[in-house]
N, C-alpha and C positions, 0 to 999 in steps of 0.2 A: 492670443496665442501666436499671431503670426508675428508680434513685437517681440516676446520672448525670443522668439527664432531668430530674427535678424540681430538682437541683444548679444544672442548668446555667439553667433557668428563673426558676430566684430570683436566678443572679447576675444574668443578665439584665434582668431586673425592679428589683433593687435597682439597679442602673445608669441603668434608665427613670427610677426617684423619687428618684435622687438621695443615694442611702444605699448606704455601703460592707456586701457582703453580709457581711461577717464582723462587723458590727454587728446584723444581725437574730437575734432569738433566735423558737427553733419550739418549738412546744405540736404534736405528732402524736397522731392517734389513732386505730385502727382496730375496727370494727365489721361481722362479716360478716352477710349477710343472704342468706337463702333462695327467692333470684331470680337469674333469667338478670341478668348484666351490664347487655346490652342495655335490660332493660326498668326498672333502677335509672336509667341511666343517662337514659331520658326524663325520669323525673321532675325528675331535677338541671338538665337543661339548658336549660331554659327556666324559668319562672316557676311549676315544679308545686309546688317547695317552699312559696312564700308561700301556697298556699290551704290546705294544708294545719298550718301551723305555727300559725294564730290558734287551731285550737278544740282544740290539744293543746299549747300551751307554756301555763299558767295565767297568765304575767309581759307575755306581750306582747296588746295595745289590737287593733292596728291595722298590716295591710300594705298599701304602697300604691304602685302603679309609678309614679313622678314624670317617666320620660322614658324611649322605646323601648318594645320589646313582646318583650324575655326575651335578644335578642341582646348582643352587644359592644356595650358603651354604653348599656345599660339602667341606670337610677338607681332604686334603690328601696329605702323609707323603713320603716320598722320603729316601733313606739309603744310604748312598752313602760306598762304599769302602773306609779306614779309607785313608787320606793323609799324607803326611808331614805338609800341614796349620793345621790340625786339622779338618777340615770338615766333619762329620759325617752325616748327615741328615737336611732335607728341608720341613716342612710345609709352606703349602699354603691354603687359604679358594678361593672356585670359586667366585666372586663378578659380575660378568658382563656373562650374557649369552644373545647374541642379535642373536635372528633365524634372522631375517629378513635384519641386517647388516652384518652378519655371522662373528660377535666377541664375543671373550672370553677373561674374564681378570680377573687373583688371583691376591690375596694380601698374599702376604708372610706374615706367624705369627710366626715363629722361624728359625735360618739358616741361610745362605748365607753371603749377606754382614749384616744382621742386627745384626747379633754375632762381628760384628768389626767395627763401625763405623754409620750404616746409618739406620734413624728413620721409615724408607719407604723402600717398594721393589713391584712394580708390575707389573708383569708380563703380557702381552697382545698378542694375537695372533688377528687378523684380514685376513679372507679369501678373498678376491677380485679376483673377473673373468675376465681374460682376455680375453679370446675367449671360443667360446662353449666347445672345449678339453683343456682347461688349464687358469689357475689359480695363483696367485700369494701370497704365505703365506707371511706376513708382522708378524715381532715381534717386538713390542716393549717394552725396560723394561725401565720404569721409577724407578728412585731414588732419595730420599732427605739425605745427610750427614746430620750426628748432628755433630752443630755447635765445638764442642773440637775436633772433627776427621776430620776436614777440612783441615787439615795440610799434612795429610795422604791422602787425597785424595781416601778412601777405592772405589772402584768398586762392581760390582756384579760379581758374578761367574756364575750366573745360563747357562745351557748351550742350551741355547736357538739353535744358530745353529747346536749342534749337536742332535736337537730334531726334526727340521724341515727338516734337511737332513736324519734324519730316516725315520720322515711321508713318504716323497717323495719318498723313496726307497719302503717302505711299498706299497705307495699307487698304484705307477707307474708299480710295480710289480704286487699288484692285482687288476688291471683297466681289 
């Protein structure tokens, strides 16, 4: 059931931006953590992630909300520590905020892989309870290449897992 949902959400989605869903390719990954649902699922929903990701990811500067306050339609901008690729910073707009399936899902609007190759980037997080103390964060990032960088094969960088083994540490820490 819960695949149909998320199925049916990307065709959906892929139809909003304009991209046939059988051209998005997915990077999934899951991570359980040892908290009620409920109380993983505050920190996702609003803006708990950014305070928490500057003083445990080492690569990013600077988070900064450029528009809204954590809702649908909040933009916010990511600074990463300058690389060898060139990678500098990461906006995203919140596009999906579900209390009651307890997911969240931006659409990249500058950065990552859309600076090298792909038309689409979004990012999804989905909270699912496994038992009354623990929980499973699911990430998912979808991507569409443009069609001249299919050669190249470009990826995302976003660092999804080391965002959800912060949560976890965060959260498991102050459970």
């Amino acid at each position: 059931m819960l695949k149909q949902i998320s199925l049916v959400f990307f065709v959906l989605f892929a139809c909003y931006v304009g991209v046939n869903s059988r051209e998005l390719k997915h990077i999934t990954k899951e991570l359980e953590v040892n908290v009620p649902a409920c109380e993983a699922w505050e920190l996702y929903r609003n803006l708990g992630l950014i305070n928490i990701i500057v003083p445990k990811l080492t690569n990013v500067q600077s988070t900064q909300v450029l528009k809204g306050d954590g809702g649908v339609g909040t933009v916010a901008k990511t600074t990463f520590v300058p690389d060898e690729a060139g990678n500098s910073s990461y906006t995203e707009e919140f596009i999906v905020i579900d209390d009651q399936k307890r997911v969240k899902a931006a659409k990249a609007l500058e950065g990552d892989c859309l600076a090298f190759g792909c038309s689409v980037l979004i990012v999804e997080f989905d909270i699912n309870e496994k038992s009354q103390n623990s929980c499973i964060i699911k990430s998912i990032i979808s991507y569409a290449v443009k069609k001249e960088f299919e050669a190249k094969d470009p990826k995302p960088t976003v660092a999804v897992e080391a965002i959800t083994q912060a949560s976890k540490e965060y959260l498991e820490r102050n459970n």
